[in-house]
MDAnalysis code that builds the backbone (N, CA, C; Angstrom):
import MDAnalysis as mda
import numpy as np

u = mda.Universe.empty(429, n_residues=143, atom_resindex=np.repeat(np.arange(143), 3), trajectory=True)
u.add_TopologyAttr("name", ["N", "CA", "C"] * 143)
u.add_TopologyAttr("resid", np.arange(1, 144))
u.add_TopologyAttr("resname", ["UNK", "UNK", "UNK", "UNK", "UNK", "UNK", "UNK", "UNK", "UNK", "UNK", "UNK", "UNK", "UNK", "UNK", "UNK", "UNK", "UNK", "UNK", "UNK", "UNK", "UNK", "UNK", "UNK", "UNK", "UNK", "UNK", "UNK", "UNK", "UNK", "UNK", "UNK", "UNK", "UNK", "UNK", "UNK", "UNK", "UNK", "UNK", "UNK", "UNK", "UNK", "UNK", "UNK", "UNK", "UNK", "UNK", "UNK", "UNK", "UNK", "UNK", "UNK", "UNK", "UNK", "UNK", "UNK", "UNK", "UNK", "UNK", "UNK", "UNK", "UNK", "UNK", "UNK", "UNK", "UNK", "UNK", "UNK", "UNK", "UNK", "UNK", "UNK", "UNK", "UNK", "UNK", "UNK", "UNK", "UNK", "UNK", "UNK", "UNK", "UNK", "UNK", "UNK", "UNK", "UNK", "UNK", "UNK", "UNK", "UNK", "UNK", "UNK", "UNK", "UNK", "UNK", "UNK", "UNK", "UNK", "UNK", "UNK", "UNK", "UNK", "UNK", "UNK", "UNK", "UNK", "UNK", "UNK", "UNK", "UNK", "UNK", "UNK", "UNK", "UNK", "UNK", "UNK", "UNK", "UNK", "UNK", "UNK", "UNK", "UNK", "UNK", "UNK", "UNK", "UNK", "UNK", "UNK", "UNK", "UNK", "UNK", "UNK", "UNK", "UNK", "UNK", "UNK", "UNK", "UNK", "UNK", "UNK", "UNK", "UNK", "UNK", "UNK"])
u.atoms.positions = np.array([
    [0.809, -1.184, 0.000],
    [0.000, 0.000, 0.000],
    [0.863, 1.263, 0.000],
    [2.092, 0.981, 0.957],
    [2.575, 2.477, 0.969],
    [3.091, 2.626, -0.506],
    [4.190, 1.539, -1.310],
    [4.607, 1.745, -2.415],
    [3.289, 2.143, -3.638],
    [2.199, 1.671, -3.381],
    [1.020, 2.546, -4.335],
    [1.036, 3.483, -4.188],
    [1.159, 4.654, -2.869],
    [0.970, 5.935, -2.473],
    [1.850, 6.472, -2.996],
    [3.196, 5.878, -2.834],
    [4.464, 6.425, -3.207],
    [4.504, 6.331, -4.913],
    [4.172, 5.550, -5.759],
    [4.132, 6.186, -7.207],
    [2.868, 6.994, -7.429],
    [1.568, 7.188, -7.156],
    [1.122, 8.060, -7.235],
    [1.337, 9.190, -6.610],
    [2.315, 9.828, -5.851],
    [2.824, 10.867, -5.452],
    [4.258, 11.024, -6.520],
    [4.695, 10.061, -7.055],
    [5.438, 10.445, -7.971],
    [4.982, 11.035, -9.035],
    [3.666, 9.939, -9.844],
    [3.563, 10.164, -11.346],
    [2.668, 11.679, -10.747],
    [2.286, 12.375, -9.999],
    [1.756, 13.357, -9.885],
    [2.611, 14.616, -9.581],
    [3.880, 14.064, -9.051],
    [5.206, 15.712, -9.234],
    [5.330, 15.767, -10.715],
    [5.391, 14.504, -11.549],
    [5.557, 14.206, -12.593],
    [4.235, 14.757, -14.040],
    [3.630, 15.507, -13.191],
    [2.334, 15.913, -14.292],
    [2.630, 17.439, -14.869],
    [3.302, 18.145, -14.273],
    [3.476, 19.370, -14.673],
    [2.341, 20.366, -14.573],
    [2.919, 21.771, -14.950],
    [2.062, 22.931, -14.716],
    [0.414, 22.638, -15.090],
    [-0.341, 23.190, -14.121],
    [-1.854, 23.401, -15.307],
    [-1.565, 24.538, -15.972],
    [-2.833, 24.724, -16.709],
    [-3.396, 26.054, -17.369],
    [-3.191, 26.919, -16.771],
    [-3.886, 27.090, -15.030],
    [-4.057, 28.064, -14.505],
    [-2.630, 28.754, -14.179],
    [-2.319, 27.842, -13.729],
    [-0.529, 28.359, -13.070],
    [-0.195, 29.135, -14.414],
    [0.364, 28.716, -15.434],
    [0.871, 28.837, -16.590],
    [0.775, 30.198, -16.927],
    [-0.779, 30.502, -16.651],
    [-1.656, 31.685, -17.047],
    [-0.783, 32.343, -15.860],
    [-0.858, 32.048, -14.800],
    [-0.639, 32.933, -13.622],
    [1.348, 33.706, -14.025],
    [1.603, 33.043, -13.767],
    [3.379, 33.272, -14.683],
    [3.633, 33.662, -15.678],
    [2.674, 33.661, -16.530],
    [2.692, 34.857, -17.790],
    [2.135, 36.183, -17.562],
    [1.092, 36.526, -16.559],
    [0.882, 37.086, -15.781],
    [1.581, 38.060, -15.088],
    [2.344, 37.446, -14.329],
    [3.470, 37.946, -13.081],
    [4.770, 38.583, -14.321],
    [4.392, 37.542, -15.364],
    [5.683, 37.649, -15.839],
    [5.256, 39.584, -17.022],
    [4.284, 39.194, -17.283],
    [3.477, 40.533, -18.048],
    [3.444, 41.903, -16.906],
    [3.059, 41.917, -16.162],
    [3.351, 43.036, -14.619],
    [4.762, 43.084, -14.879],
    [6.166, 42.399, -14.557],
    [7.506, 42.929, -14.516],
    [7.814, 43.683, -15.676],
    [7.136, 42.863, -16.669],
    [7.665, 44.032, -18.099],
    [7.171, 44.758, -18.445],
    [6.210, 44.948, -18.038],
    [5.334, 46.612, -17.951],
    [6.257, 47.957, -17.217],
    [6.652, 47.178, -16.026],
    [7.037, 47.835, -14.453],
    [8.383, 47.981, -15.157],
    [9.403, 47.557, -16.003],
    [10.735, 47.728, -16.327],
    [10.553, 48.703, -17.680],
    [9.876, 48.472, -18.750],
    [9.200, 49.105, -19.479],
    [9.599, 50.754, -19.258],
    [8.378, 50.900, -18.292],
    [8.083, 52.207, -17.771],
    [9.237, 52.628, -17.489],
    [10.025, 52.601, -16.606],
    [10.932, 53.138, -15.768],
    [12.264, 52.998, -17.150],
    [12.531, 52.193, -17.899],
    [13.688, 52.593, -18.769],
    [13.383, 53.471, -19.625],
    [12.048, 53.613, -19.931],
    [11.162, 54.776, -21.060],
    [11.550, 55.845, -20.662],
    [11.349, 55.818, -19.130],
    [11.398, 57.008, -18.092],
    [13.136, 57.883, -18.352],
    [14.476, 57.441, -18.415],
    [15.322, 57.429, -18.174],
    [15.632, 57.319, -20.045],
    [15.121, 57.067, -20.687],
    [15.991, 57.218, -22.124],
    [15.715, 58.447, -22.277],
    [14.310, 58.792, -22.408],
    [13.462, 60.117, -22.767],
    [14.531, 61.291, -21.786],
    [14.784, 60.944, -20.328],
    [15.827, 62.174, -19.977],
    [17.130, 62.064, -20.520],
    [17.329, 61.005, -21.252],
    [18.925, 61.045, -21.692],
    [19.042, 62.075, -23.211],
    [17.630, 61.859, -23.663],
    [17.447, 62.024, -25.039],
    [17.716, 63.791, -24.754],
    [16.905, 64.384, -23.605],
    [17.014, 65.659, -23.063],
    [18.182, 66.392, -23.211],
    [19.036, 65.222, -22.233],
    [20.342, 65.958, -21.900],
    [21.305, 66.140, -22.999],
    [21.200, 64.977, -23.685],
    [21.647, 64.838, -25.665],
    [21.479, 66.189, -25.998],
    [20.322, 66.761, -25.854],
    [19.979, 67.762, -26.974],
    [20.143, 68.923, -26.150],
    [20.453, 69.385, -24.946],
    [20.981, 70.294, -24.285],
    [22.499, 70.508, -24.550],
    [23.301, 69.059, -24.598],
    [24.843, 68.964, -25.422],
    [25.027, 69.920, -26.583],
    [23.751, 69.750, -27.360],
    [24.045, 69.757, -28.647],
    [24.102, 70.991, -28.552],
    [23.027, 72.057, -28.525],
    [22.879, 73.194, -27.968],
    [23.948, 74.037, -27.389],
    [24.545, 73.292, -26.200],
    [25.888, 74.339, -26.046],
    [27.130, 73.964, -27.568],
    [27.120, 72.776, -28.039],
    [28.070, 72.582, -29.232],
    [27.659, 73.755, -29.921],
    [26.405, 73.993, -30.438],
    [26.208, 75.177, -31.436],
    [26.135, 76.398, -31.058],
    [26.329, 76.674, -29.596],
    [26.543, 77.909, -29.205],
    [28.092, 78.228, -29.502],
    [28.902, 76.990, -29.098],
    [30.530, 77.549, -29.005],
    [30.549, 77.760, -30.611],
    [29.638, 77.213, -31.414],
    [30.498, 77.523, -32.730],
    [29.673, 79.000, -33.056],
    [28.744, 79.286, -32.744],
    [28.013, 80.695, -32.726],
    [29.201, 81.805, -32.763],
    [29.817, 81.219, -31.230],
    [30.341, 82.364, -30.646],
    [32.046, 82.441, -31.554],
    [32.264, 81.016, -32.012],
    [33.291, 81.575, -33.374],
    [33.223, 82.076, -34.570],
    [31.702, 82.170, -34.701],
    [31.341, 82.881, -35.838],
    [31.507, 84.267, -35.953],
    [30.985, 84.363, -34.711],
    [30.920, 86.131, -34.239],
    [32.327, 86.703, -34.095],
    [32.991, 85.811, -33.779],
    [34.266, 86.265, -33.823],
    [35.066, 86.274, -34.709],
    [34.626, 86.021, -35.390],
    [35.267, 85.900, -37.026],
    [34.411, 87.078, -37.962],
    [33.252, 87.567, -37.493],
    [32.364, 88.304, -38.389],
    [31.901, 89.755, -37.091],
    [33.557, 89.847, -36.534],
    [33.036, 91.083, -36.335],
    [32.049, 91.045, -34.943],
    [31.515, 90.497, -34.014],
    [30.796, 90.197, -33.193],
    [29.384, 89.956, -33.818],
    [29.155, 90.066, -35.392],
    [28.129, 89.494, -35.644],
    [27.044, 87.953, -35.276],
    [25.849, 87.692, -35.180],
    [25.536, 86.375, -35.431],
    [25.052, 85.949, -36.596],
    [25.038, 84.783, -37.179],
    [24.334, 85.151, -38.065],
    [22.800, 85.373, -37.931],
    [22.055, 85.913, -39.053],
    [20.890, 86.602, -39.172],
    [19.896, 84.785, -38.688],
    [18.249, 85.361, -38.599],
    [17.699, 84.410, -38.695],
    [17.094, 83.689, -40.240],
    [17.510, 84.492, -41.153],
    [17.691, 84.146, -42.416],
    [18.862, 82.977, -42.724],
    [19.527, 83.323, -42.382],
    [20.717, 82.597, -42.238],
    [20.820, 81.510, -41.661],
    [20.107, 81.181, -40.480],
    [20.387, 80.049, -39.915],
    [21.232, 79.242, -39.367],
    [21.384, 78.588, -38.632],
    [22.383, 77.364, -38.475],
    [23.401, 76.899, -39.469],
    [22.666, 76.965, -40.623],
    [23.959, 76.734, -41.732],
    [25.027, 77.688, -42.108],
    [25.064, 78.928, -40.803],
    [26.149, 79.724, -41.802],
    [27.251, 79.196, -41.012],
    [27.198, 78.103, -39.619],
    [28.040, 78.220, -38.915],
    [28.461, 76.862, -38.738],
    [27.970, 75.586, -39.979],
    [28.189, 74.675, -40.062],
    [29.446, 74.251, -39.950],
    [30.362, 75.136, -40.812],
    [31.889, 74.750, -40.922],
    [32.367, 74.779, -39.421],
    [32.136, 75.842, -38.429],
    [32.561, 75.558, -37.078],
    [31.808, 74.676, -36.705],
    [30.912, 73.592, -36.853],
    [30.603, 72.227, -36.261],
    [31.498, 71.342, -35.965],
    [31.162, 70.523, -35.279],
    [32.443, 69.502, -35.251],
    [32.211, 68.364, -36.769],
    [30.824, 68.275, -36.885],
    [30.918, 67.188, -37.753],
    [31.108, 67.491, -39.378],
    [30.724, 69.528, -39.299],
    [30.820, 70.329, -40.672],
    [28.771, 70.163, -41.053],
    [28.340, 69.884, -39.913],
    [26.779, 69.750, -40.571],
    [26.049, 70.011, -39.378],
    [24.778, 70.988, -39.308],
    [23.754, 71.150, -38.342],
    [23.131, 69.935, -38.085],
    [23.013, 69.368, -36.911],
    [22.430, 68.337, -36.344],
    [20.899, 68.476, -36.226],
    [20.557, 67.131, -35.872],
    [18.805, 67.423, -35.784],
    [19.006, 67.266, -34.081],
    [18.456, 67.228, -33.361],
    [17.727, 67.114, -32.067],
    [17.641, 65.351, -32.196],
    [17.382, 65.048, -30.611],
    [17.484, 63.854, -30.507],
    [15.847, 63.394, -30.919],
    [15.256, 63.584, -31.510],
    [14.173, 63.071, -32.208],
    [13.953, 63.690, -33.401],
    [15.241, 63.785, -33.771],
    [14.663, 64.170, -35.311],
    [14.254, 65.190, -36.148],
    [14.525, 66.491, -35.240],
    [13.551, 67.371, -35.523],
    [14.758, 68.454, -36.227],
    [14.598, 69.354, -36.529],
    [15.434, 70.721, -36.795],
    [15.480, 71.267, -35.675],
    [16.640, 71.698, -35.192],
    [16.636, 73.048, -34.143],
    [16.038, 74.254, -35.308],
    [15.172, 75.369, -34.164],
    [14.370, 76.103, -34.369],
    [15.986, 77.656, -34.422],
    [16.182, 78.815, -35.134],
    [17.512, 80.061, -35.118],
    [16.764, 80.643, -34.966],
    [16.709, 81.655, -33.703],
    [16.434, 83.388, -34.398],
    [17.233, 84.019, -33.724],
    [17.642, 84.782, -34.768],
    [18.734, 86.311, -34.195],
    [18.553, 87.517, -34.448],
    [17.601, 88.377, -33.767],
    [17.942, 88.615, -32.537],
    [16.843, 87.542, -31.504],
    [17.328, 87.090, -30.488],
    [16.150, 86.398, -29.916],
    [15.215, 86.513, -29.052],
    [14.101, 86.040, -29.327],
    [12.554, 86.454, -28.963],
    [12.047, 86.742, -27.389],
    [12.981, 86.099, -26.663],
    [12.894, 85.943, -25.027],
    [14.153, 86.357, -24.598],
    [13.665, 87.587, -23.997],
    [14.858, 88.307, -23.263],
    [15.466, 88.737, -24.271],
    [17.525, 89.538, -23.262],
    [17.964, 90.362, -24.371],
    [19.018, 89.245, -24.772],
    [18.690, 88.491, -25.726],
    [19.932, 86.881, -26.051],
    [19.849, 88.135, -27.146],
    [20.894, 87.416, -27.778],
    [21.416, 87.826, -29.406],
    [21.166, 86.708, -30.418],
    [20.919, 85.774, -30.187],
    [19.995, 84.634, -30.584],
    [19.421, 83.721, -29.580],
    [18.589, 82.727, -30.665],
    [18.335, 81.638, -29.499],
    [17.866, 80.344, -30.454],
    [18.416, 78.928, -29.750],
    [18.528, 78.172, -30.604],
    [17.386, 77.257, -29.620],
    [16.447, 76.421, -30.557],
    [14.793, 76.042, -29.554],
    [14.959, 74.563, -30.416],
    [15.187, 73.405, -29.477],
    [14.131, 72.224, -30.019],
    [12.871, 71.685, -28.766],
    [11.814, 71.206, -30.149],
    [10.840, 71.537, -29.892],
    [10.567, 70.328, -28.753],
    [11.299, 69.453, -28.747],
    [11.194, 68.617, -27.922],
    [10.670, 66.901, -28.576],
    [10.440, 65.801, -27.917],
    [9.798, 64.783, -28.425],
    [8.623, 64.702, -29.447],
    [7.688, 65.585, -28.982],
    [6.523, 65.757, -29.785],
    [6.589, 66.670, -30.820],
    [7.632, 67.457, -31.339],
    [8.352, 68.261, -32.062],
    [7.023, 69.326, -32.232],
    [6.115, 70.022, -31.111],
    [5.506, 71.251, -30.970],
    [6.129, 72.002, -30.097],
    [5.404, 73.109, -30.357],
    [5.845, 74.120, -29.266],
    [4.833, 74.247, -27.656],
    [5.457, 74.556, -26.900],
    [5.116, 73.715, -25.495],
    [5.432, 72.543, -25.285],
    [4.472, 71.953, -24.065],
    [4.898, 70.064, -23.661],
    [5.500, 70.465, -22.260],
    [5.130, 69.573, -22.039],
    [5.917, 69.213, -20.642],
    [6.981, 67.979, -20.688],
    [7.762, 67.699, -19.525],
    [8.731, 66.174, -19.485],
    [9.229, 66.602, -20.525],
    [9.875, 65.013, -21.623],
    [10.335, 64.869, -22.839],
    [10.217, 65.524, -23.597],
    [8.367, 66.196, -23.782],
    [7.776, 67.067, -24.723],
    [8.043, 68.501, -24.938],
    [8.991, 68.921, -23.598],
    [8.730, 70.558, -23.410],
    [10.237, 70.845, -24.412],
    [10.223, 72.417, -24.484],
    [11.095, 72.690, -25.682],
    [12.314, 72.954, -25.007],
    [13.183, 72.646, -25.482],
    [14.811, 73.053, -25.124],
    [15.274, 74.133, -25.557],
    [15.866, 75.145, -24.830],
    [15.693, 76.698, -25.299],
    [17.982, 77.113, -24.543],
    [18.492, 77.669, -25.973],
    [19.399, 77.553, -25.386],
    [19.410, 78.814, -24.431],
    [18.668, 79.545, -24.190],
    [18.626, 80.761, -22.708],
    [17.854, 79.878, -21.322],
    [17.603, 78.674, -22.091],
    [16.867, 78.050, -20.169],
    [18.059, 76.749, -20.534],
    [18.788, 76.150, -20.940],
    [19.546, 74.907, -20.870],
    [20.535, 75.039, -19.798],
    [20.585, 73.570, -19.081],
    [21.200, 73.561, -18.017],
    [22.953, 73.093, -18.111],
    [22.903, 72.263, -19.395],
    [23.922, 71.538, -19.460],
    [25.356, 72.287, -19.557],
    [26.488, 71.267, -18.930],
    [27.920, 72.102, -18.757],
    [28.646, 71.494, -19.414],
])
């Protein structure tokens, strides 16, 4: 009798997961990758930020060799970003970390800047908050 008990307690470790379990662990397992998801979304989107705050002071230092080469001029907002390509590092105006065009105007619109260089952010409008809000090189933090 006991050896009957004892293979039916075997062939029954021996049956494997049900449905339900199965379901339940795809489950648990669907919640962690949501929960990791979020939080790396969270942390690219500020990297993407700080990217495009970089970039921003890059095109200021070459601004400010422009001007120094033209007289303390900037260039116009006609002009654009491309007059100061050759002082780039790469010889070409960059887009923003999503793609977008940085926004030139000289003289610039907020406060007394002498230009100001604007991306529009993730959602490539003007406003937004988080990711979405605009990068303005008179509010950028980066050093």
């Amino acid at each position: 009798m006991k050896r009957l008990s004892a293979l039916r307690l075997a062939a029954r470790s021996q049956r494997g997961m049900s449905l339900v379990e199965i379901m339940v662990v795809i489950a648990i397992i669907g919640v962690l990758m949501t929960v990791i998801a979020v939080n790396v979304l969270g942390f690219l989107d500020d990297a993407n930020v700080s990217a495009t705050e970089i970039q921003i002071k890059k095109m200021e230092e070459s601004l400010v060799v422009y001007a120094a080469k033209h007289k303390g001029k900037f260039p116009s907002t006609g002009e654009g970003l491309a007059a100061v390509k050759k002082y780039l590092p790469d010889g070409e105006v960059p887009l923003d970390q999503w793609d977008n065009a940085f926004l030139y105007f000289s003289p610039g619109t907020h406060g007394d800047h002498p230009y100001e260089i604007i991306s529009l952010g993730k959602d490539g409008q003007e406003g937004g908050t988080d990711a979405a809000a605009d990068i303005t090189s008179y509010s950028t933090t980066a050093e």
